[in-house]
PADREN-671167 format. One record per atom (N, C-alpha, C): residue number from 1; x, y, z. Coordinates in steps of 0.05 Angstrom, whole numbers. Example, Ala and Ser with C-alpha at 12.3 -4.5 7.8 and 13.67 -1.06 7.14 Angstrom:
<recs>
REC|i|east|north|up
REC|1|264|-114|156 .
REC|1|246|-90|156 .
REC|1|264|-66|156 .
REC|2|257|-45|142 .
REC|2|273|-21|143 .
REC|2|258|1|157 .
</recs>
This chain:
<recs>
REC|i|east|north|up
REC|1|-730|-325|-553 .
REC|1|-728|-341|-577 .
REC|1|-717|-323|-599 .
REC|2|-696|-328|-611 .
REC|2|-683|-323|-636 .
REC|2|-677|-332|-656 .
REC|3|-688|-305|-680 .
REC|3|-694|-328|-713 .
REC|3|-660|-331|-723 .
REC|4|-669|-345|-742 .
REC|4|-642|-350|-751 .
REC|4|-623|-330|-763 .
REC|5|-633|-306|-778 .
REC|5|-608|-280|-763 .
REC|5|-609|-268|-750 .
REC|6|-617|-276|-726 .
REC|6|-615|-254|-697 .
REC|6|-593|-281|-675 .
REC|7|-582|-302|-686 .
REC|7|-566|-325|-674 .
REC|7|-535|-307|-664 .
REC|8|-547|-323|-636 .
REC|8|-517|-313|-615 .
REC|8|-494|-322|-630 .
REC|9|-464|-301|-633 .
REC|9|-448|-307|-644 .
REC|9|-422|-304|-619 .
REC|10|-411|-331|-624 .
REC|10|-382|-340|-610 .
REC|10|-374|-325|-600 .
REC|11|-367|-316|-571 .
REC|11|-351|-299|-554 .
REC|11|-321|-289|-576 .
REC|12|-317|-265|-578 .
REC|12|-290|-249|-592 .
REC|12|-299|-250|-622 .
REC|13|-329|-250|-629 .
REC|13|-334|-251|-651 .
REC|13|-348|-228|-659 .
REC|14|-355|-213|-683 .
REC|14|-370|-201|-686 .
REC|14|-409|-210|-697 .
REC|15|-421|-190|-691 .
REC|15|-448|-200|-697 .
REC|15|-464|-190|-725 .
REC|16|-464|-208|-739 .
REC|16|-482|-191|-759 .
REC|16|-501|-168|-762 .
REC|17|-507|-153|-771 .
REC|17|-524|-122|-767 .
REC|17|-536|-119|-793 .
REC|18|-560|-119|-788 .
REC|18|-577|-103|-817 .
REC|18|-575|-86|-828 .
REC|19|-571|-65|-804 .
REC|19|-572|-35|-816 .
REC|19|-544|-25|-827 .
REC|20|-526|-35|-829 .
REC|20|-494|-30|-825 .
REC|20|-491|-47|-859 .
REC|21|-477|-35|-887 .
REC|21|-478|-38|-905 .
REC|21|-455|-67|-907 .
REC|22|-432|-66|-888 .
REC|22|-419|-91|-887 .
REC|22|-428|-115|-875 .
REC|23|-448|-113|-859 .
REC|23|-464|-139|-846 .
REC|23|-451|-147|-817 .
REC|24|-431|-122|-810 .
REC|24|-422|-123|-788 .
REC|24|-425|-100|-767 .
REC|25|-434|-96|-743 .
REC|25|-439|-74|-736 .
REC|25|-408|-64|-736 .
REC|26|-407|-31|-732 .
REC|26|-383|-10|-721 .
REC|26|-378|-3|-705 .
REC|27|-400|-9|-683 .
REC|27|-408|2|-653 .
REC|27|-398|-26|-634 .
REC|28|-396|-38|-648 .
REC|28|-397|-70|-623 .
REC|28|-360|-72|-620 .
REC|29|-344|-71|-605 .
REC|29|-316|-72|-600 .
REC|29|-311|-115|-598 .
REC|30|-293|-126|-611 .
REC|30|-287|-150|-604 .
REC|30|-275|-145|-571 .
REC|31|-284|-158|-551 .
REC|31|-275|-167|-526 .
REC|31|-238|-181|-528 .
REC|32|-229|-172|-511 .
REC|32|-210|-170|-501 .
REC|32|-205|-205|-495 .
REC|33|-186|-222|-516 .
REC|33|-177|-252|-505 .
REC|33|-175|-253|-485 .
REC|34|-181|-268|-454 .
REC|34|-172|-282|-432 .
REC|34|-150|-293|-440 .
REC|35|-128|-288|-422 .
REC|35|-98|-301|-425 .
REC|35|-94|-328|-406 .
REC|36|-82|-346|-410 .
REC|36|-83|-363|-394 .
REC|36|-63|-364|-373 .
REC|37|-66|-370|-348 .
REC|37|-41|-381|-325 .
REC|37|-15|-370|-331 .
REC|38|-11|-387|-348 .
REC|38|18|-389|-364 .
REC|38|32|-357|-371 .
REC|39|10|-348|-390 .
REC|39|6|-320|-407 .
REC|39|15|-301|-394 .
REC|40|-3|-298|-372 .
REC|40|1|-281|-354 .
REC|40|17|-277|-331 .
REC|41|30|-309|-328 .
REC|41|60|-305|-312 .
REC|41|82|-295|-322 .
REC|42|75|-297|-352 .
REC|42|104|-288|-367 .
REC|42|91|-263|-372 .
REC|43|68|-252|-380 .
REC|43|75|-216|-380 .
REC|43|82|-202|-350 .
REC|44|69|-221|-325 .
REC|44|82|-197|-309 .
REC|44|109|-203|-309 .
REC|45|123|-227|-310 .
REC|45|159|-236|-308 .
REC|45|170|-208|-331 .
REC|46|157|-211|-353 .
REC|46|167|-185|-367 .
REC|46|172|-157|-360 .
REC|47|146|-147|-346 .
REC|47|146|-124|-336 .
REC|47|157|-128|-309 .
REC|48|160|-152|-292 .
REC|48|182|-139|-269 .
REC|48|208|-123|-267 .
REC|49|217|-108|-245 .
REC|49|240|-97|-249 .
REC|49|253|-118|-242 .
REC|50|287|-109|-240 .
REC|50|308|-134|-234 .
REC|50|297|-141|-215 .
REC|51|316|-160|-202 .
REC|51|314|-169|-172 .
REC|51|343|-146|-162 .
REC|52|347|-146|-131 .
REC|52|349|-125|-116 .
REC|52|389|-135|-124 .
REC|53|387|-166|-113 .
REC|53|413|-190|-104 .
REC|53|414|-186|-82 .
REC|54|434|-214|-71 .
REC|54|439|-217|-50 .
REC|54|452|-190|-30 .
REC|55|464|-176|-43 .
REC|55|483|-160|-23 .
REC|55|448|-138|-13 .
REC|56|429|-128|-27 .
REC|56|413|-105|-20 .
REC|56|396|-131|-3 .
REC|57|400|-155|9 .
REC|57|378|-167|21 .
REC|57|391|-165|48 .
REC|58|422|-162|41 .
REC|58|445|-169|72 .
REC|58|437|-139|80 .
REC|59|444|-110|54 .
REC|59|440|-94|69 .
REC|59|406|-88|86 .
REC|60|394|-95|77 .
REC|60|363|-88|79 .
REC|60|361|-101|114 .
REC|61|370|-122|119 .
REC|61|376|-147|134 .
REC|61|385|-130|163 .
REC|62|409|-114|148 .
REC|62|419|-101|172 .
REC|62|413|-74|177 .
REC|63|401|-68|160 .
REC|63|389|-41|165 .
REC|63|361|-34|184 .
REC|64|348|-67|183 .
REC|64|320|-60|194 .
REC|64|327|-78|228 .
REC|65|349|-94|226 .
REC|65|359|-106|245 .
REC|65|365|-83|274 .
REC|66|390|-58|256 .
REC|66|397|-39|269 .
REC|66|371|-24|279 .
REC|67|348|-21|266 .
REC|67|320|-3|276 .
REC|67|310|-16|292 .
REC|68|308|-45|300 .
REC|68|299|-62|313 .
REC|68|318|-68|344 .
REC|69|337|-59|344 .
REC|69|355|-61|364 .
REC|69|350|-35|376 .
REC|70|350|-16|359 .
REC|70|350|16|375 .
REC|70|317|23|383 .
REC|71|302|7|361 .
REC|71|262|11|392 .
REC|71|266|-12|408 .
REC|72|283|-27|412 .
REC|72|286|-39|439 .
REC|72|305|-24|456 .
REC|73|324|-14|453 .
REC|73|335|19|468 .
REC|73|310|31|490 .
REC|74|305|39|464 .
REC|74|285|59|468 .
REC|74|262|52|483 .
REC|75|257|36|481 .
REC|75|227|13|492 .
REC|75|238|18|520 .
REC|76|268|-1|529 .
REC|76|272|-1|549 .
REC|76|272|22|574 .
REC|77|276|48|554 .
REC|77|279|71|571 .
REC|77|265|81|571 .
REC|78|238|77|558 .
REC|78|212|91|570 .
REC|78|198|74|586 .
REC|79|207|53|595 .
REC|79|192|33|617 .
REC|79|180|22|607 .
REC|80|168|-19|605 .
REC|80|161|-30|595 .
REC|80|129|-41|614 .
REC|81|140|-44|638 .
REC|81|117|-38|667 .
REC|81|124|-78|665 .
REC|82|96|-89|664 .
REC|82|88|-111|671 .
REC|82|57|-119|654 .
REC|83|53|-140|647 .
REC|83|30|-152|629 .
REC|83|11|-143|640 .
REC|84|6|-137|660 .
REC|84|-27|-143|675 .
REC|84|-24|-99|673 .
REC|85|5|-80|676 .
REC|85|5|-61|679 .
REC|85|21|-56|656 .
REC|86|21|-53|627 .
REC|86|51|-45|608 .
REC|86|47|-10|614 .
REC|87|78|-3|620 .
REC|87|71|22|612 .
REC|87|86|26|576 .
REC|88|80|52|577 .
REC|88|94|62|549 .
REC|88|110|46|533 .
REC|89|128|35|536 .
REC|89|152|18|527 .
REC|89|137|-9|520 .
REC|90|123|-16|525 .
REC|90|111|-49|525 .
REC|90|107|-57|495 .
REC|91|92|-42|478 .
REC|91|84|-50|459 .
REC|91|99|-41|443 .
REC|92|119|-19|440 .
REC|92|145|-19|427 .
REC|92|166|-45|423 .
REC|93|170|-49|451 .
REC|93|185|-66|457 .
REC|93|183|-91|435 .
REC|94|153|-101|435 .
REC|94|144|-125|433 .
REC|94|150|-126|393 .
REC|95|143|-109|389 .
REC|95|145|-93|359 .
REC|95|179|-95|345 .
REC|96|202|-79|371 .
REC|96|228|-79|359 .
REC|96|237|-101|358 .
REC|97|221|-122|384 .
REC|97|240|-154|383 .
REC|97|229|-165|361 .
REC|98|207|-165|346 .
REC|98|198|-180|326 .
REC|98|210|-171|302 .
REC|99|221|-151|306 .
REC|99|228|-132|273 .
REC|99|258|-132|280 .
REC|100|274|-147|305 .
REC|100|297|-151|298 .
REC|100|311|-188|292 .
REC|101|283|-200|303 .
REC|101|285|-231|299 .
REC|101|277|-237|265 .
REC|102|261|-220|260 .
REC|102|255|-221|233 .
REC|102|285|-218|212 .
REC|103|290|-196|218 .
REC|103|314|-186|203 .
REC|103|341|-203|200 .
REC|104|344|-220|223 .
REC|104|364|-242|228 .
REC|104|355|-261|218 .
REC|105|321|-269|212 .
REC|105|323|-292|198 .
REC|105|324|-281|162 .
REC|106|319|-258|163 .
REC|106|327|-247|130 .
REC|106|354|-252|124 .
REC|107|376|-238|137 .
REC|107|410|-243|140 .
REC|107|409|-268|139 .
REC|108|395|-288|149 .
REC|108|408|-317|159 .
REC|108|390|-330|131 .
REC|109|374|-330|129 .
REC|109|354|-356|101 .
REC|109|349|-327|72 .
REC|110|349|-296|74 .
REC|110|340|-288|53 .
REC|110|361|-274|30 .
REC|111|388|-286|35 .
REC|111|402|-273|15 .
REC|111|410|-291|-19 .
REC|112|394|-316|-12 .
REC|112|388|-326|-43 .
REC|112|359|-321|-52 .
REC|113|347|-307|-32 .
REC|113|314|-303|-49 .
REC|113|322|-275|-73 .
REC|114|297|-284|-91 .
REC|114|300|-255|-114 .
REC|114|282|-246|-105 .
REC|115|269|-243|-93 .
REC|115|242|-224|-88 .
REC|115|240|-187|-84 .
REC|116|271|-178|-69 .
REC|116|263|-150|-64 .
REC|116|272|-144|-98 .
REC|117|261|-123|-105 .
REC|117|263|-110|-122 .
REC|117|282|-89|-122 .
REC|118|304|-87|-149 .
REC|118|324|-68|-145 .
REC|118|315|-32|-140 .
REC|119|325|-22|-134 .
REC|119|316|7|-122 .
REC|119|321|22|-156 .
REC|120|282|35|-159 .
REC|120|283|46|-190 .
REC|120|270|75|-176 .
REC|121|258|78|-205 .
REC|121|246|104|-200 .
REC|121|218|106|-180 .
REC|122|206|85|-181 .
REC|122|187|72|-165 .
REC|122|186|76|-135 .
REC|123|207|73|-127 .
REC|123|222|67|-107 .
REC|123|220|92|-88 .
REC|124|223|124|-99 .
REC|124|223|143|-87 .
REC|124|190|147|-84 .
REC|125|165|137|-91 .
REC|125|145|134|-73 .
REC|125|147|124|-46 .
REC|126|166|102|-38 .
REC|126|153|103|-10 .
REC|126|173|119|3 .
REC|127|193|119|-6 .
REC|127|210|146|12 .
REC|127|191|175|15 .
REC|128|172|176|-14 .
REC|128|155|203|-7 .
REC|128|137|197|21 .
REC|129|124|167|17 .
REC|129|108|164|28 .
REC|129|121|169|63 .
REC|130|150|143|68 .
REC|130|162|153|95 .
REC|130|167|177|102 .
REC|131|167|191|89 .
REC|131|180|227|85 .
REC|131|164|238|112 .
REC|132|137|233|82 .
REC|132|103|249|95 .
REC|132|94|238|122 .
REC|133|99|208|132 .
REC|133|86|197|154 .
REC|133|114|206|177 .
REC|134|138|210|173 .
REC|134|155|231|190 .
REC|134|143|250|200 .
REC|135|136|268|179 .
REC|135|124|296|173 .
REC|135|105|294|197 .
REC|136|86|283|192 .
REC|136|54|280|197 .
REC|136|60|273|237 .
REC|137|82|256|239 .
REC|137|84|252|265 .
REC|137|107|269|275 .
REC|138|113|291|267 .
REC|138|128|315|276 .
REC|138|108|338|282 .
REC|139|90|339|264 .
REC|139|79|362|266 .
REC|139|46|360|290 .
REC|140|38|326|289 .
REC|140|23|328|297 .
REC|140|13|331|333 .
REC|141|30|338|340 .
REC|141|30|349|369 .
REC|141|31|376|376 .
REC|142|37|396|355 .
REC|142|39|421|343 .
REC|142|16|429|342 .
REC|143|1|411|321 .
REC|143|-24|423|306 .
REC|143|-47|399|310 .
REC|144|-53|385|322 .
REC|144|-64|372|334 .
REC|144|-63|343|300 .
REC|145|-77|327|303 .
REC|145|-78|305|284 .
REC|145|-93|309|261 .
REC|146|-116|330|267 .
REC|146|-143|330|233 .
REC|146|-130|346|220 .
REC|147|-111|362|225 .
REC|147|-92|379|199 .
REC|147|-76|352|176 .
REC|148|-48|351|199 .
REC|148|-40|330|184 .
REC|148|-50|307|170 .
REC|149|-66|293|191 .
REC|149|-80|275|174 .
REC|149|-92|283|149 .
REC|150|-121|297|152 .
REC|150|-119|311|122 .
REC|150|-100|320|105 .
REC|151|-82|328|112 .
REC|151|-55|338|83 .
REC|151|-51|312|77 .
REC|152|-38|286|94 .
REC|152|-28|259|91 .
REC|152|-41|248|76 .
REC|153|-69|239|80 .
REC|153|-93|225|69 .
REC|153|-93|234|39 .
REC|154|-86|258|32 .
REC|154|-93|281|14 .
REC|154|-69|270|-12 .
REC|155|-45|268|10 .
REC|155|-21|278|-4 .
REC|155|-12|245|-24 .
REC|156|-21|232|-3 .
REC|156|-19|196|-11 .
REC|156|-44|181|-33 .
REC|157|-64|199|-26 .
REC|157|-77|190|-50 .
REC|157|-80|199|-75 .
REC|158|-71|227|-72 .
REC|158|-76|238|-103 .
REC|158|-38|233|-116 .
REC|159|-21|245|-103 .
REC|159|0|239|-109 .
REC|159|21|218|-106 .
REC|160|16|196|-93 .
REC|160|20|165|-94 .
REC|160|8|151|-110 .
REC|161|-25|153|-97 .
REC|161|-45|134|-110 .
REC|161|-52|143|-138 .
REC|162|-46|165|-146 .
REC|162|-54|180|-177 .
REC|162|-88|180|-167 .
REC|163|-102|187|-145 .
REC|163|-133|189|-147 .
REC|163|-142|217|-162 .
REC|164|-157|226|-172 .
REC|164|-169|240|-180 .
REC|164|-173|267|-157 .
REC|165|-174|295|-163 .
REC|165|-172|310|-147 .
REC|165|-193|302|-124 .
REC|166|-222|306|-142 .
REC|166|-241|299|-124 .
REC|166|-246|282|-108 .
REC|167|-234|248|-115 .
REC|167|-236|229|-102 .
REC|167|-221|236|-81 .
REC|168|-198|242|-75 .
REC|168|-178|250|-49 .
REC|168|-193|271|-39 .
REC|169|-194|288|-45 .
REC|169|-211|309|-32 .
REC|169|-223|293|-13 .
REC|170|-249|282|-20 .
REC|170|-278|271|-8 .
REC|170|-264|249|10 .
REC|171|-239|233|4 .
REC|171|-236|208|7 .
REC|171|-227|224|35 .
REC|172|-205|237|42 .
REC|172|-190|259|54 .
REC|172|-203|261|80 .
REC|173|-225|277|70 .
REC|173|-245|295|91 .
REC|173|-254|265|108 .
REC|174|-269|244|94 .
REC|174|-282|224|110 .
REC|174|-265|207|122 .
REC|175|-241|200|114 .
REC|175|-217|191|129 .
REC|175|-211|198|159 .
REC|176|-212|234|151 .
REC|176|-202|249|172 .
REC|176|-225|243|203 .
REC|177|-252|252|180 .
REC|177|-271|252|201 .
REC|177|-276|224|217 .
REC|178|-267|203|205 .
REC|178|-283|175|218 .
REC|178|-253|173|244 .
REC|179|-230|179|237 .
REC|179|-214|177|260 .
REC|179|-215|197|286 .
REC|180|-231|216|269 .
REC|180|-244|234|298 .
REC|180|-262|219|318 .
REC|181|-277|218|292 .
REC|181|-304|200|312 .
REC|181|-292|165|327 .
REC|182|-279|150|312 .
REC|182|-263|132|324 .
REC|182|-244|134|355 .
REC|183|-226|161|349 .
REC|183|-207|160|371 .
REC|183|-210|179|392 .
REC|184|-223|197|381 .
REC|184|-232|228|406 .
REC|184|-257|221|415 .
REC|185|-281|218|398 .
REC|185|-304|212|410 .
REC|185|-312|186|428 .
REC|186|-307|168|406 .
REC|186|-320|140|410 .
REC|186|-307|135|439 .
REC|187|-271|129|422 .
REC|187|-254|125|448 .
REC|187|-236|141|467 .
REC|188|-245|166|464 .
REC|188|-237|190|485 .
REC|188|-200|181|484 .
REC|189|-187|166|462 .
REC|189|-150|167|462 .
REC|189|-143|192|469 .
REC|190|-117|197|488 .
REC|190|-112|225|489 .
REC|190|-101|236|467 .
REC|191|-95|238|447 .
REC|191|-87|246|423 .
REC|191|-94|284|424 .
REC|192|-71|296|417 .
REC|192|-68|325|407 .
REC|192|-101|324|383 .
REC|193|-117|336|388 .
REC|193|-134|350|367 .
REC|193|-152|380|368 .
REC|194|-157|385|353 .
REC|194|-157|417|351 .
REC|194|-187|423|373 .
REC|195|-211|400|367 .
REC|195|-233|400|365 .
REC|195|-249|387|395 .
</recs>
C-alpha cells in the first residue's frame, strides 16, 4: 500500500524524492523508449552495408559451384563404398552435390536478391576465421587436435568475438576439454591427440 507521495510514476518518468532538494531523485536514470516494428527496421536498414549486386551473387554462384564440383572429384577418388558400407568419400560426396546444386540454384534464381553484403572491412573476419580453421586442419595431424583446438577456440573468441581475455581463456580450455571427452573417450574417433 502506497500513500499519496510514495504513487507509482508512468514508465520513462521520473519519481519524486524527499531527500533530493529538486523533488527529483539523481540516482534514478529515465529507461530507455521501446522502438516500435517500424523504428527498428529503419535503424538497422540504416546501419546496413550496401548490398553486394548482382555480378558478386554470379561470382559467389560460381565460386562455391567450382568447390562443389572439385569435393565431388575428390569424393570420387577416395571411394564412396555403398549405403549399408560408405567408405571415406560417401559423406563428402553427399555434401559437394548439395553445395553444387545449391550454387546453380543461386546462378539460376539469386542474382536479383540484395541480400549478400558488399565485401567491407568486416569481411576480413571470416577470411581470418577461414585462414585459422585451414591452419587448425593442417596442423592438426602434426600436433594432435587439443593444441589447435585450443589456439582456434582461443583465437575466435577473443579476436573475432571481442570476448574478454578471461572468458576465452576458460571458454577455450572447456571447449577443448568436452571434445576430448566427446570424441577420444566417450567415442574412441580415431582422431590425432596428444593424450
Amino acid at each position: 500500500m502506497t500513500s499519496s507521495s510514495q504513487q507509482e510514476a508512468p514508465l520513462g518518468t521520473s519519481t519524486p524524492h524527499a531527500a533530493s532538494g529538486t523533488g527529483y531523485s539523481a540516482t534514478e536514470a529515465d529507461p530507455i523508449e521501446p522502438l516500435t516494428a517500424e523504428q527498428l527496421a529503419a535503424e538497422w536498414d540504416e546501419e546496413r552495408p550496401p548490398p553486394a549486386g548482382p555480378l558478386a551473387n554470379v561470382a559467389a554462384g560460381v565460386v562455391t559451384a567450382l568447390l562443389g564440383v572439385a569435393g565431388v572429384a575428390l569424393s570420387l577418388s577416395m571411394g564412396i563404398g555403398t549405403p549399408e558400407r560408405p567408405e571415406a568419400g560417401m559423406w563428402p560426396l553427399i555434401i559437394s552435390l548439395v553445395m553444387a546444386v545449391l550454387s546453380v540454384a543461386l546462378l539460376l534464381f539469386g542474382r536479383k536478391t540484395l541480400d549478400a553484403e558488399a565485401f567491407s572491412s568486416s569481411s576480413w573476419q571470416v577470411a581470418a576465421g577461414v585462414g585459422t580453421l585451414i591452419g587448425f586442419v593442417l596442423v592438426i595431424g602434426l600436433t594432435g587436435f587439443e593444441i589447435p583446438t585450443l589456439l582456434l577456440t582461443f583465437f575466435w573468441l577473443r579476436f573475432l568475438g571481442k570476448e574478454t581475455w578471461r572468458m576465452s581463456t576458460l571458454l577455450s580450455a572447456i571447449v577443448t576439454a568436452a571434445f576430448y571427452l566427446i570424441f577420444v573417450v566417450a567415442l574412441s574417433v580415431p582422431i590425432p591427440h596428444l593424450f
